[in-house]
N, C-alpha and C positions, 0 to 999 in steps of 0.2 A: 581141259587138258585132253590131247588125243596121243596118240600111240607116236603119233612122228616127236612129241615133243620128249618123250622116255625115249625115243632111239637116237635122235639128236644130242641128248647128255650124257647119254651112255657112249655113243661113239665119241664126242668130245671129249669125256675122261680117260677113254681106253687111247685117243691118239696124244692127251697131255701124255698120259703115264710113258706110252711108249718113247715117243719123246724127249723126256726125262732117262728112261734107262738107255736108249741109244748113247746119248749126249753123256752119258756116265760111263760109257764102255768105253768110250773116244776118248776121253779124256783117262781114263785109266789106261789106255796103250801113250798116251804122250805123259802124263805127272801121275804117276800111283799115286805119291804122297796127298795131292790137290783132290784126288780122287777120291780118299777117305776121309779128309776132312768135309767134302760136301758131301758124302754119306752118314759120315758121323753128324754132320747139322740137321741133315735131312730124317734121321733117327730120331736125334733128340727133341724137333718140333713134331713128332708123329706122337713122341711117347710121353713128354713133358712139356711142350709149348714154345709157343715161339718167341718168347724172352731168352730164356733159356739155352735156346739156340741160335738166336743171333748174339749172346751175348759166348758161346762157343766160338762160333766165325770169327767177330773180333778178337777175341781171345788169342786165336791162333795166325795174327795178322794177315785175316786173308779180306782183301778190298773190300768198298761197301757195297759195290753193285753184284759182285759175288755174293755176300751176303743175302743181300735184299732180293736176288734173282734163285735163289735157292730157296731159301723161307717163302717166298710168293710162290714158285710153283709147286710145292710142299703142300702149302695151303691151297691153290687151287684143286691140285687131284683128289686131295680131300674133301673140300667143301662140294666139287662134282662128285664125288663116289658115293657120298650122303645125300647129294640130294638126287640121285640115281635111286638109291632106295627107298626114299621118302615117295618121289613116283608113281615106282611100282608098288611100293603098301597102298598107296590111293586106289590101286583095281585090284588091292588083297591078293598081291603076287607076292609070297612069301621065299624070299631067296634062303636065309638063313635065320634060324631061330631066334638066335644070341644078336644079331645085328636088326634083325622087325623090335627086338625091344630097345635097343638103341635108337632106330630111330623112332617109334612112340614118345620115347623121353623125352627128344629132339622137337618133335611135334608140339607135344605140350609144353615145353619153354617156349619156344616161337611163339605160340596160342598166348601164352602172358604179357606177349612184350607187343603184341601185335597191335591192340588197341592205344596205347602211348605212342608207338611206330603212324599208324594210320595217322594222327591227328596232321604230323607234319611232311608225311608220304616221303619221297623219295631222297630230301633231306633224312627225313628220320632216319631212315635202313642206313643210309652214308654215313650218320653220325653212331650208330647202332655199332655197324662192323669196326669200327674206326677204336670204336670205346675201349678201352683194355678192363675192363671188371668180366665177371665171372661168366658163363655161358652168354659173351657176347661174341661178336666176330662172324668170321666168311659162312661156319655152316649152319650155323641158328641164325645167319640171318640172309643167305639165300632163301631157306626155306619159310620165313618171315615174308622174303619178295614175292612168293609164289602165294602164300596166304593173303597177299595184298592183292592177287589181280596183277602183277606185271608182265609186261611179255617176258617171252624167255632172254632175249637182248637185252631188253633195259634191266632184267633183275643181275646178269649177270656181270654188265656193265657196271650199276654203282656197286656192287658187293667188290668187282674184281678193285677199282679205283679206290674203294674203303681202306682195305685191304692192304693194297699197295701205298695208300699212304700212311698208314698205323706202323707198317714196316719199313719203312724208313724214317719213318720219325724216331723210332723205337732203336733203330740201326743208330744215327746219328746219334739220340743221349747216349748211348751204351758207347760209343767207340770215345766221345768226346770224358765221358766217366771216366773210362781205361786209363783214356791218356793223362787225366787228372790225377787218378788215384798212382797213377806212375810215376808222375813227380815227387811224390813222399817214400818214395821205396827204393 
C-alpha cells in the first residue's frame, strides 16, 4: 500500500459524496418532493440498512432504478469513507477516536471471513457482498478485497458489481411483495 492508493479513495469518496449532494440540490430546485424522498432513503440506508430503504423507495412509488441508483451510491460513499479509514489506520493515522474503533471492528470481521473468502478469491468477495446476513456487504468486504491483495480496480470492481447486484435483486422482491401484498388490501 503507498500513499497514492489512500489519496486515490479519498479523492474518489470526497468526488462520489460531492456528486451525490450536487445532484440532490438540482434536483431539489426542480421536485422538492422527489428530493426528500431520496434524502429520506439515502438516511434510512445510512441509519438502518438497505432493506429498509429500498423497501421506503418502493413504498413511496418511486421507480426502481431510482431506487437502486440511490441505495448503490449510498453504499458506495460509504463503503469508500470506510475504507479511507481503514488505510490510513494501516500507517496508525488516527482521524477520529470513535471511528479508529469502528474501523478495528471492521478489521477483525473481515480478518474472520477472509480465510473462507481466500479459498474461492474473487468469486468469494462477489458472493460475500452480494449475501444479505449480518456484517456482510460493500464495507467488510472491500476491506476483505484489500486483505486479499487485490488491486485497488479490481477490489472495487467486484465489491461495486456485488453490490449492485444484491440491490436490485432486493429492489425487485420488495416492489414485486408491495404489489402482492396490495392486492389483499
Amino acid at each position: 500500500m503507498n500513499y497514492s492508493k489512500r489519496k486515490i479513495v479519498l479523492l474518489s469518496t470526497t468526488g462520489l459524496f460531492a456528486f451525490f449532494l450536487i445532484l440532490m440540490v438540482s434536483i431539489s430546485f426542480i421536485d422538492t418532493k422527489l428530493a426528500g424522498y431520496i434524502s429520506s432513503m439515502a438516511l434510512t440506508n445510512i441509519l438502518i440498512g438497505r432493506v429498509p430503504s429500498i423497501s421506503l423507495g418502493t413504498s413511496l412509488d418511486l421507480d426502481i432504478l431510482t431506487v437502486v441508483f440511490t441505495i448503490f451510491t449510498t453504499e458506495a460513499i460509504l463503503s469508500l469513507f470506510f475504507y479511507t479509514l481503514f488505510l490510513y489506520s494501516l500507517r496508525n493515522i488516527k482521524l477520529l477516536e470513535s471511528l479508529s474503533n469502528q474501523v478495528i471492528k471492521l478489521h477483525n470481521t473481515a480478518s474472520q471471513y477472509k480465510e473462507y473468502i481466500d479459498k474461492y478469491g474473487m468469486f468469494g468477495l462477489l458472493f460475500f457482498v452480494f449475501m444479505p446476513f449480518w456484517m456482510t456487504g460493500p464495507v467488510v468486504g472491500i476491506i476483505i478485497g484489500d486483505l486479499m491483495n487485490f488491486s485497488l480496480v479490481k477490489n472495487i470492481t467486484i465489491v461495486a458489481i456485488g453490490t449492485f447486484v444484491a440491490i436490485f435483486c432486493w429492489a425487485i422482491m420488495i416492489k414485486y411483495f408491495i404489489e402482492y401484498i396490495q392486492v389483499f388490501i
